[in-house]
PyMOL Python script that loads the backbone (N, CA, C, O; Angstrom):
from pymol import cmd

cmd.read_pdbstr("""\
ATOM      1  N   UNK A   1     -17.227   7.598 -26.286  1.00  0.00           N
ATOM      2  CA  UNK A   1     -17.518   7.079 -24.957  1.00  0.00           C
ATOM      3  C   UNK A   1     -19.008   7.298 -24.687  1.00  0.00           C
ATOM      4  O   UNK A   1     -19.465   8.437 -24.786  1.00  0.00           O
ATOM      5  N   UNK A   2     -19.729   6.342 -24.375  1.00  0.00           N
ATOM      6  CA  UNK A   2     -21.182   6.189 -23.978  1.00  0.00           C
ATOM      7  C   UNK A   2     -21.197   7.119 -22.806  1.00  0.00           C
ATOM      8  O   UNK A   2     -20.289   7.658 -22.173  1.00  0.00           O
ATOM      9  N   UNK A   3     -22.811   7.151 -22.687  1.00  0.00           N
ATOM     10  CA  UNK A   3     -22.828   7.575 -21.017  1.00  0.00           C
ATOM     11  C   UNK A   3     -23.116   6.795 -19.827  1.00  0.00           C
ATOM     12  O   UNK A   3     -23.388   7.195 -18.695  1.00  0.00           O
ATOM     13  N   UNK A   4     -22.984   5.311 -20.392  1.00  0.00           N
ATOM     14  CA  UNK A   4     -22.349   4.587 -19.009  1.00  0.00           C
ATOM     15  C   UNK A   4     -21.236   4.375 -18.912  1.00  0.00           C
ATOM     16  O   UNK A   4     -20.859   3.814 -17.884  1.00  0.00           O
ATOM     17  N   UNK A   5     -20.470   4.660 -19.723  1.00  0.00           N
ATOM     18  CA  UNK A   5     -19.039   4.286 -19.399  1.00  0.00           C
ATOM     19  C   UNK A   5     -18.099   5.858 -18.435  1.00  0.00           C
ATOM     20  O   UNK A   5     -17.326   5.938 -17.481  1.00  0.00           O
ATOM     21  N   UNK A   6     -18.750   6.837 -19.377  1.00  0.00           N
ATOM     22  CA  UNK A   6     -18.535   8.255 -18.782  1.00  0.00           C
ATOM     23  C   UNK A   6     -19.161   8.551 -17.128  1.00  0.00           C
ATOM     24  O   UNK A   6     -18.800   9.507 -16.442  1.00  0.00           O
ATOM     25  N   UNK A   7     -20.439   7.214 -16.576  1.00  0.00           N
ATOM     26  CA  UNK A   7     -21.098   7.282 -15.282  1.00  0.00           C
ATOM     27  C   UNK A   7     -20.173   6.375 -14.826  1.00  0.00           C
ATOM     28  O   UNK A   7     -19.663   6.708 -13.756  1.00  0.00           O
ATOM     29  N   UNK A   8     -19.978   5.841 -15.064  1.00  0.00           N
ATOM     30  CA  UNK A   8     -18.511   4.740 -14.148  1.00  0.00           C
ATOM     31  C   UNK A   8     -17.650   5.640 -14.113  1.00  0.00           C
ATOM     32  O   UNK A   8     -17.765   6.234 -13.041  1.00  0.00           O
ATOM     33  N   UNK A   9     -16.733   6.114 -14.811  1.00  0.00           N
ATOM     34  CA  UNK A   9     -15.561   6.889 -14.326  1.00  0.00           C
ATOM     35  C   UNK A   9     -15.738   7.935 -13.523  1.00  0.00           C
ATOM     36  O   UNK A   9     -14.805   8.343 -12.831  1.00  0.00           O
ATOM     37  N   UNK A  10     -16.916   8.494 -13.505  1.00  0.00           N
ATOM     38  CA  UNK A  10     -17.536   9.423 -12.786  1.00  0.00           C
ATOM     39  C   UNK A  10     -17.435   8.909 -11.231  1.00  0.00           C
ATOM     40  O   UNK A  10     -16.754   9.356 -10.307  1.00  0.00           O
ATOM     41  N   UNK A  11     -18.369   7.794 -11.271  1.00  0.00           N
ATOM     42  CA  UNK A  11     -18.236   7.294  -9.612  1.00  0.00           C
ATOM     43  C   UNK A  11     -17.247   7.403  -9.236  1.00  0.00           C
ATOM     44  O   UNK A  11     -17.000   8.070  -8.231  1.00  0.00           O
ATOM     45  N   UNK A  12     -15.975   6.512 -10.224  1.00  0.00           N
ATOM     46  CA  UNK A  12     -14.638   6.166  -9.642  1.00  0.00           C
ATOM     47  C   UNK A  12     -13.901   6.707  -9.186  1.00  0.00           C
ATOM     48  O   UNK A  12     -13.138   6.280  -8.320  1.00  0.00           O
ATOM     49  N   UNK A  13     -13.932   8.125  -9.782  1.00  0.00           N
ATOM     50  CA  UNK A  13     -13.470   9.557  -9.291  1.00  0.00           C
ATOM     51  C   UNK A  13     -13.823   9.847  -8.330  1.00  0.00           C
ATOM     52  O   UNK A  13     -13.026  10.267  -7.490  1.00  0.00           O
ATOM     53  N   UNK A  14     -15.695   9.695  -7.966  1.00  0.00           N
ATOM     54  CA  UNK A  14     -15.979   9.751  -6.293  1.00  0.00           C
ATOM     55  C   UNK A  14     -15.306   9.231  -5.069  1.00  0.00           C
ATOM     56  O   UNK A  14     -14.655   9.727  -4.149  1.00  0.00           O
ATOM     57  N   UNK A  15     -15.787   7.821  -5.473  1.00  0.00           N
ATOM     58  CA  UNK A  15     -14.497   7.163  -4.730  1.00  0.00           C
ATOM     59  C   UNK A  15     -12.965   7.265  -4.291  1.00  0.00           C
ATOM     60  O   UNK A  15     -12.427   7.114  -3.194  1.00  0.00           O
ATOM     61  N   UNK A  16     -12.521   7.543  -5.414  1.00  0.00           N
ATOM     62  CA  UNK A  16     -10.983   8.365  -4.934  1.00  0.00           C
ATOM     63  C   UNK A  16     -11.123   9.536  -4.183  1.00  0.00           C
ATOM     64  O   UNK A  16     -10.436   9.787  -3.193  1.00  0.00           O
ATOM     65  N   UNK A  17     -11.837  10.122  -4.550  1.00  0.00           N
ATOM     66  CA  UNK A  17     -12.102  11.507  -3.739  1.00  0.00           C
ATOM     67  C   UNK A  17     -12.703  11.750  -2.195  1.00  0.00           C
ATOM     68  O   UNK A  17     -12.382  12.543  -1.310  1.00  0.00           O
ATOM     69  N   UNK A  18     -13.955  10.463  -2.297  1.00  0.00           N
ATOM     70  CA  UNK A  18     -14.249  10.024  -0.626  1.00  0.00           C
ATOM     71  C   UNK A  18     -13.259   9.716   0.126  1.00  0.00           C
ATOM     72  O   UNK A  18     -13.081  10.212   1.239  1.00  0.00           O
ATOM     73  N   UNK A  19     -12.106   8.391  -0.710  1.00  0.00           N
ATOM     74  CA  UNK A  19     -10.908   8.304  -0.023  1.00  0.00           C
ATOM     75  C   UNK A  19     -10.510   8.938   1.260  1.00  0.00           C
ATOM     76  O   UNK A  19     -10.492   8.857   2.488  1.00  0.00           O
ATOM     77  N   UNK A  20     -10.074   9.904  -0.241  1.00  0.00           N
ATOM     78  CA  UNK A  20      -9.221  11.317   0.424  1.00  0.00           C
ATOM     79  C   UNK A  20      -9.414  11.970   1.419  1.00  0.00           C
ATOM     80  O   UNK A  20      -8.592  12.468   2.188  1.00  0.00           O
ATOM     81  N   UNK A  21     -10.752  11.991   1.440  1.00  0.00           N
ATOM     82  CA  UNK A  21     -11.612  12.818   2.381  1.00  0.00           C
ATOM     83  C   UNK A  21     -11.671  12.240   3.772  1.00  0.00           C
ATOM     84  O   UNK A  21     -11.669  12.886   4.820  1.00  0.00           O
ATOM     85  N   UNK A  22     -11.733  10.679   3.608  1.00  0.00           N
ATOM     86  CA  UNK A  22     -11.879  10.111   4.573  1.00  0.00           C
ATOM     87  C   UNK A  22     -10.462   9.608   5.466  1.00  0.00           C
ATOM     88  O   UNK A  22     -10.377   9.106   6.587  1.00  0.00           O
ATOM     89  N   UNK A  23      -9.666   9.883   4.705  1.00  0.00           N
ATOM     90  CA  UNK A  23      -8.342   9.952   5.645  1.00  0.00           C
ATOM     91  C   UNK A  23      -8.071  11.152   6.243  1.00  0.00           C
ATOM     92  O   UNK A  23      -7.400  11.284   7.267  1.00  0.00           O
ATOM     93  N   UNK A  24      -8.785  12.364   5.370  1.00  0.00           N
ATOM     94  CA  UNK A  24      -8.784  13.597   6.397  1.00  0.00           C
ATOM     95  C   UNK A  24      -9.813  13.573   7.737  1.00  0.00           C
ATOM     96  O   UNK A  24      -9.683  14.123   8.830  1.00  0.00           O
ATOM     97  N   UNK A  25     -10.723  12.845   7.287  1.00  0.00           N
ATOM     98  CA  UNK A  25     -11.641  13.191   8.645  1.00  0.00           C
ATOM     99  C   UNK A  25     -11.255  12.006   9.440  1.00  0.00           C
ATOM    100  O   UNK A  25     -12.041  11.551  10.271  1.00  0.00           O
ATOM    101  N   UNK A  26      -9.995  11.434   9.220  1.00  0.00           N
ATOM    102  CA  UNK A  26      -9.683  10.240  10.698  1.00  0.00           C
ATOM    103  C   UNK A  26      -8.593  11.342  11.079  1.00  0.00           C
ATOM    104  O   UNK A  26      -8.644  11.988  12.125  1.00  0.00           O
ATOM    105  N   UNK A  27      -7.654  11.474  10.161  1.00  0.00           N
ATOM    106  CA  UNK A  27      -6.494  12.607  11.064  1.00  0.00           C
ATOM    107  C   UNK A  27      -7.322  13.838  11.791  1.00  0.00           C
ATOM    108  O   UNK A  27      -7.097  14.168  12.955  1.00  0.00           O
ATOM    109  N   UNK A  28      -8.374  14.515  10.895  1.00  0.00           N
ATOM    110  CA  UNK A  28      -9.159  15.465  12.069  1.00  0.00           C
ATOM    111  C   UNK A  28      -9.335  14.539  13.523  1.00  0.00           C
ATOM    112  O   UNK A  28      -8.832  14.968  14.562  1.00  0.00           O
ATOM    113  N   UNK A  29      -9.934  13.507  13.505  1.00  0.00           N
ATOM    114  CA  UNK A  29     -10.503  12.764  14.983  1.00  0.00           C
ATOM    115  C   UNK A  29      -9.419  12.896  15.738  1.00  0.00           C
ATOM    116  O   UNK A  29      -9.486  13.581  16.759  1.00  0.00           O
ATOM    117  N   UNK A  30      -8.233  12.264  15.365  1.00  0.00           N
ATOM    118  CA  UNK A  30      -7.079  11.642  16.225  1.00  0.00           C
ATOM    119  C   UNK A  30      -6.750  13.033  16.664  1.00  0.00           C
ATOM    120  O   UNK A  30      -6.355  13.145  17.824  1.00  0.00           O
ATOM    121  N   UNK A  31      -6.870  14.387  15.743  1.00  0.00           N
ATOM    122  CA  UNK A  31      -6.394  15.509  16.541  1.00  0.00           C
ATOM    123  C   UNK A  31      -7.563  16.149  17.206  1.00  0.00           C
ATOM    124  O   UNK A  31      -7.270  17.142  17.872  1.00  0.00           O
ATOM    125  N   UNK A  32      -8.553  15.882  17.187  1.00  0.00           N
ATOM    126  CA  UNK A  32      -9.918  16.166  18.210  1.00  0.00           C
ATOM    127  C   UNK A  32      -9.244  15.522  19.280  1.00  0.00           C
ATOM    128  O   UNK A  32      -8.368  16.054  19.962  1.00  0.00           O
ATOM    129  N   UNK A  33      -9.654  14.410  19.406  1.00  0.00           N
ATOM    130  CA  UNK A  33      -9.174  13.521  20.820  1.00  0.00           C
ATOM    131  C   UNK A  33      -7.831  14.135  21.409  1.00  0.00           C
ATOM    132  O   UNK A  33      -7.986  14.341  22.613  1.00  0.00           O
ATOM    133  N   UNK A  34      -6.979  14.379  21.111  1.00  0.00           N
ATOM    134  CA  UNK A  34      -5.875  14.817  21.690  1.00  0.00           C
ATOM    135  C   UNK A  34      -5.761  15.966  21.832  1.00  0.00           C
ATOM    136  O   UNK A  34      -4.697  16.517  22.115  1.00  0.00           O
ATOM    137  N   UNK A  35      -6.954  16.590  21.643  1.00  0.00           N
ATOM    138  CA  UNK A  35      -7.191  18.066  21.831  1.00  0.00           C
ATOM    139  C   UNK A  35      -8.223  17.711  23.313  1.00  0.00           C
ATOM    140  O   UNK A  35      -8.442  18.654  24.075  1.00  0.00           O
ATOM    141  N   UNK A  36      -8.709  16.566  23.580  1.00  0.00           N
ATOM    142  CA  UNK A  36      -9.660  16.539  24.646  1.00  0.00           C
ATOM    143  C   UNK A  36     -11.083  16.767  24.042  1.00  0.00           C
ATOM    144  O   UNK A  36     -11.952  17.338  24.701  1.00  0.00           O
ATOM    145  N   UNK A  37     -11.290  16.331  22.833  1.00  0.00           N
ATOM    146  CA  UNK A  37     -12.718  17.024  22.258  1.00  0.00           C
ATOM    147  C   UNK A  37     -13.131  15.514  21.873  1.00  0.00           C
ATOM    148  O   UNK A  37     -12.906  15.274  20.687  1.00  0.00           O
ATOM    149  N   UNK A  38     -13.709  14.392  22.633  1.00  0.00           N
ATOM    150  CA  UNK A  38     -13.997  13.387  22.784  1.00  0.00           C
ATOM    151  C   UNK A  38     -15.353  13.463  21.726  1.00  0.00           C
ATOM    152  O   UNK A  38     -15.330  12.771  20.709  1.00  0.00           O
ATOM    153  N   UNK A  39     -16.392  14.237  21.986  1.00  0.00           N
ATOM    154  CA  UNK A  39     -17.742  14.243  21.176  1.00  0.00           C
ATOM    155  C   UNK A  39     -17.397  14.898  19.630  1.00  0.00           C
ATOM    156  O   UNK A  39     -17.844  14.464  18.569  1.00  0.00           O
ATOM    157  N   UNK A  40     -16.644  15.852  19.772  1.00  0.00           N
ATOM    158  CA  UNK A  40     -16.525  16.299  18.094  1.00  0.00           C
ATOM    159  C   UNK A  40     -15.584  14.996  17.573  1.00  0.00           C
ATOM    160  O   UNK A  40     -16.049  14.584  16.511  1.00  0.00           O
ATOM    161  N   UNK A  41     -14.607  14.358  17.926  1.00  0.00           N
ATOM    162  CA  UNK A  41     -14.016  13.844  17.359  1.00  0.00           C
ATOM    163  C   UNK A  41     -14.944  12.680  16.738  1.00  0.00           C
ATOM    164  O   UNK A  41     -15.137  12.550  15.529  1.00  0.00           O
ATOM    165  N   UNK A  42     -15.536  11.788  17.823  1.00  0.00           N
ATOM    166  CA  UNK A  42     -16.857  11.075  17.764  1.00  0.00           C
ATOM    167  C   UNK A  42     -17.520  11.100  16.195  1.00  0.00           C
ATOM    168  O   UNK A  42     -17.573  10.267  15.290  1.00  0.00           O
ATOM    169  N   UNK A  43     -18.102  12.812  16.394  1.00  0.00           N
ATOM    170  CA  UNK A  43     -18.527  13.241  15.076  1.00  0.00           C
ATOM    171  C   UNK A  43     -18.536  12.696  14.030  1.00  0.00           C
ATOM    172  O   UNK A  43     -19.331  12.038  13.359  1.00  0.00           O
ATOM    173  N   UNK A  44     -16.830  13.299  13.913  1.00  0.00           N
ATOM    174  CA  UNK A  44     -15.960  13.411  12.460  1.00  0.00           C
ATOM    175  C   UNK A  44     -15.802  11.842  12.091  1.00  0.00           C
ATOM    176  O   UNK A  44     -15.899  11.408  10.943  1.00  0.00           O
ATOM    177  N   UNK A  45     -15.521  10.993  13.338  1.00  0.00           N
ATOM    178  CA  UNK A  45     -15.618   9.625  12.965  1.00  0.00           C
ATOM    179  C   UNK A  45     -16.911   8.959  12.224  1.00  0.00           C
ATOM    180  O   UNK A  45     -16.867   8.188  11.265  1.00  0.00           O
ATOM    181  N   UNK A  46     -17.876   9.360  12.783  1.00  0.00           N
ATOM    182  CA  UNK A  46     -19.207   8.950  12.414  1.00  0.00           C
ATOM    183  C   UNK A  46     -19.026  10.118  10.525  1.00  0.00           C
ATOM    184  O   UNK A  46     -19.510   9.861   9.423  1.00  0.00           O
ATOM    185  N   UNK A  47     -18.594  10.703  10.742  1.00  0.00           N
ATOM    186  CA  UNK A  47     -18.789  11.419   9.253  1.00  0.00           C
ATOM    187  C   UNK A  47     -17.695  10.134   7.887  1.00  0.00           C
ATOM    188  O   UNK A  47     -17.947   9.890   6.707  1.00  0.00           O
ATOM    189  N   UNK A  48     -16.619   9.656   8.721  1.00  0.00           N
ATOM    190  CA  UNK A  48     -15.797   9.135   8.015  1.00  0.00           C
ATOM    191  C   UNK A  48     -16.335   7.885   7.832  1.00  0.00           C
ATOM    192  O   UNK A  48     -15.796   7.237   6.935  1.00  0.00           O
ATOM    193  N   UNK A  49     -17.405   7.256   8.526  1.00  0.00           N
ATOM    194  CA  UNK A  49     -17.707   6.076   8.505  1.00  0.00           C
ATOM    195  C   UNK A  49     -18.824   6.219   6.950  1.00  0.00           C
ATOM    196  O   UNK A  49     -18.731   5.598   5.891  1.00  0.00           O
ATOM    197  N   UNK A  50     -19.990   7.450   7.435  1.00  0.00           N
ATOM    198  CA  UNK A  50     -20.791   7.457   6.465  1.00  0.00           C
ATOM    199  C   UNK A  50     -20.142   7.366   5.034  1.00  0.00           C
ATOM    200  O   UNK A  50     -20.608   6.692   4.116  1.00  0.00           O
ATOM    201  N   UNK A  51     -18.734   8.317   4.953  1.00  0.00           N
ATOM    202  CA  UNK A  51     -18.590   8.132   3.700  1.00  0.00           C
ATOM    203  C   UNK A  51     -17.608   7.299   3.309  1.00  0.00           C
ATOM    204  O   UNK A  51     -16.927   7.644   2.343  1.00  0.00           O
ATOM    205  N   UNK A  52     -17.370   6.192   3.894  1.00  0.00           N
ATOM    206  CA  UNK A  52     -17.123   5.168   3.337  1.00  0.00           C
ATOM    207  C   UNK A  52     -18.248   4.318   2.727  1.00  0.00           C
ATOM    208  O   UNK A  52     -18.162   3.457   1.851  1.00  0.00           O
ATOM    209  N   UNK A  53     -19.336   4.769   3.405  1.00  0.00           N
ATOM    210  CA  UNK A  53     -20.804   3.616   3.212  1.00  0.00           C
ATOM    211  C   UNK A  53     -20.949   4.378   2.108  1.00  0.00           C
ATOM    212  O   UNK A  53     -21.230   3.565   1.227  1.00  0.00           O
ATOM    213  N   UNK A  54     -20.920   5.597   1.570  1.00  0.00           N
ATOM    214  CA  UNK A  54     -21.244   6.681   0.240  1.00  0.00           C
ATOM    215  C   UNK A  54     -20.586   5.622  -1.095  1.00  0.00           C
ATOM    216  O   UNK A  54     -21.292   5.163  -1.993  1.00  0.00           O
ATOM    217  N   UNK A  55     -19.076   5.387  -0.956  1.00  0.00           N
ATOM    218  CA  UNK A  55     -17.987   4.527  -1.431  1.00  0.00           C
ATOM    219  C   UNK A  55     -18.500   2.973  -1.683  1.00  0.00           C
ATOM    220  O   UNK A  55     -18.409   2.379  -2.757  1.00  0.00           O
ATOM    221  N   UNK A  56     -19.074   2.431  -0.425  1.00  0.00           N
ATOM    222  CA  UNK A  56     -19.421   1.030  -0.975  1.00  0.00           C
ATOM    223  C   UNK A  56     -20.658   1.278  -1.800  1.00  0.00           C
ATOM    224  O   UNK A  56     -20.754   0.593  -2.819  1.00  0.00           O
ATOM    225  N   UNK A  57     -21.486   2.019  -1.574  1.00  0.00           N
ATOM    226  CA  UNK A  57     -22.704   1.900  -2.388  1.00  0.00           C
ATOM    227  C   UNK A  57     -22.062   2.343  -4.056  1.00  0.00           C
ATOM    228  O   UNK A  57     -22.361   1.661  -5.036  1.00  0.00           O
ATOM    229  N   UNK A  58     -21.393   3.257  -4.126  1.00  0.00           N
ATOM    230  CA  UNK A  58     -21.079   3.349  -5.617  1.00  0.00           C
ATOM    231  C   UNK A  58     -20.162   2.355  -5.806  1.00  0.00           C
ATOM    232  O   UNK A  58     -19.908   2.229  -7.004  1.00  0.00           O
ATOM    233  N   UNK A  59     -19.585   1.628  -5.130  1.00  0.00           N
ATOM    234  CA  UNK A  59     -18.682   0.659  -6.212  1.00  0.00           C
ATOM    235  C   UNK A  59     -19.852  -0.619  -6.389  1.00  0.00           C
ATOM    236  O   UNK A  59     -19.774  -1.617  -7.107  1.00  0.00           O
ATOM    237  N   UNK A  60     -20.764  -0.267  -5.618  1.00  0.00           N
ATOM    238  CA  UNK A  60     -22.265  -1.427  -6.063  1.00  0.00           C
ATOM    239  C   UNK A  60     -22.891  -0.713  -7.301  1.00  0.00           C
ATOM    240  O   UNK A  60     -22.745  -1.311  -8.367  1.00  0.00           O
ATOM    241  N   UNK A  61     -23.272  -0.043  -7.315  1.00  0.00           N
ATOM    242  CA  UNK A  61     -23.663   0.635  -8.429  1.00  0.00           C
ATOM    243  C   UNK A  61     -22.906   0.569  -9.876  1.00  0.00           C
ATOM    244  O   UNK A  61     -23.474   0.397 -10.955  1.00  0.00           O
ATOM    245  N   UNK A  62     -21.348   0.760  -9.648  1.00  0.00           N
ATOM    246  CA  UNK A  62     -20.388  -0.006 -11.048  1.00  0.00           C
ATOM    247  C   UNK A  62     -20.729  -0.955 -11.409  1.00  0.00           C
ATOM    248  O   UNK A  62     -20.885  -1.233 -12.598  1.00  0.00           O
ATOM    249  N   UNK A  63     -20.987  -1.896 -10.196  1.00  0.00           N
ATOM    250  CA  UNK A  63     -21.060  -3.521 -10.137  1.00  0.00           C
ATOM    251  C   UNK A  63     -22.248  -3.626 -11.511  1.00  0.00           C
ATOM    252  O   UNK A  63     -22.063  -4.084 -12.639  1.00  0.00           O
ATOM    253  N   UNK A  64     -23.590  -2.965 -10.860  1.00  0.00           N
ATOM    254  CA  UNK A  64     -24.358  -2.968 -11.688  1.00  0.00           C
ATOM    255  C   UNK A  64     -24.667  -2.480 -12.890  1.00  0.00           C
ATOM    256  O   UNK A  64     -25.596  -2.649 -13.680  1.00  0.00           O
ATOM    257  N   UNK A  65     -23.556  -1.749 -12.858  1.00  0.00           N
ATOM    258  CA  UNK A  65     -24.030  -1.426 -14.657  1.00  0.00           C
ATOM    259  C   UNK A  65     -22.972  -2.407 -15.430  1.00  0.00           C
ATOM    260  O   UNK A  65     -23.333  -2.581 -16.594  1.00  0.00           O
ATOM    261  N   UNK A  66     -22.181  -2.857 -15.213  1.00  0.00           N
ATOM    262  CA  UNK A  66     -21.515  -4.011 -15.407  1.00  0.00           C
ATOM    263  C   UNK A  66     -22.081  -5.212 -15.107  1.00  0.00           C
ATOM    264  O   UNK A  66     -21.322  -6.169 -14.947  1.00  0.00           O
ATOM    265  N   UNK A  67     -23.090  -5.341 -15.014  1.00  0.00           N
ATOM    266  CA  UNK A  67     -24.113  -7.088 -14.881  1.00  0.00           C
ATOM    267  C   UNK A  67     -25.555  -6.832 -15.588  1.00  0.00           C
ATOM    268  O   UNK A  67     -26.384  -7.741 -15.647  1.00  0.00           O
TER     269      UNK A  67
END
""", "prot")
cmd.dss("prot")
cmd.show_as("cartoon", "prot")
cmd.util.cbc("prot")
cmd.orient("prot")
């Protein structure tokens, strides 16, 4: 296995792993807010957003070593 093929699976793993992460930091929000914590929840949203943007940029980055 090269080491672009070993840097793709690498990302891909990121990606699954941002996932993950990012379904935890929406269930954190929904239990901020219903805790009455309107600005932390806010936060955690804005944290879940970034790392989805973390996620699109590496599946651009696959893109490109594949073109």
């Amino acid at each position: 296995m090269d080491s672009l093929e070993k840097a793709r699976i690498r990302m891909e793993h990121w990606i699954e792993h941002n996932d993950q992460h990012q379904q935890e930091y929406e269930a954190l929000a929904q239990e901020l807010e219903q805790a009455g914590k309107q600005e932390a929840a806010a936060e955690v949203r804005t944290m879940s957003e970034l790392t989805g943007k973390g996620s699109e940029h590496l599946c651009q980055a696959i893109a490109a070593l594949q073109a």
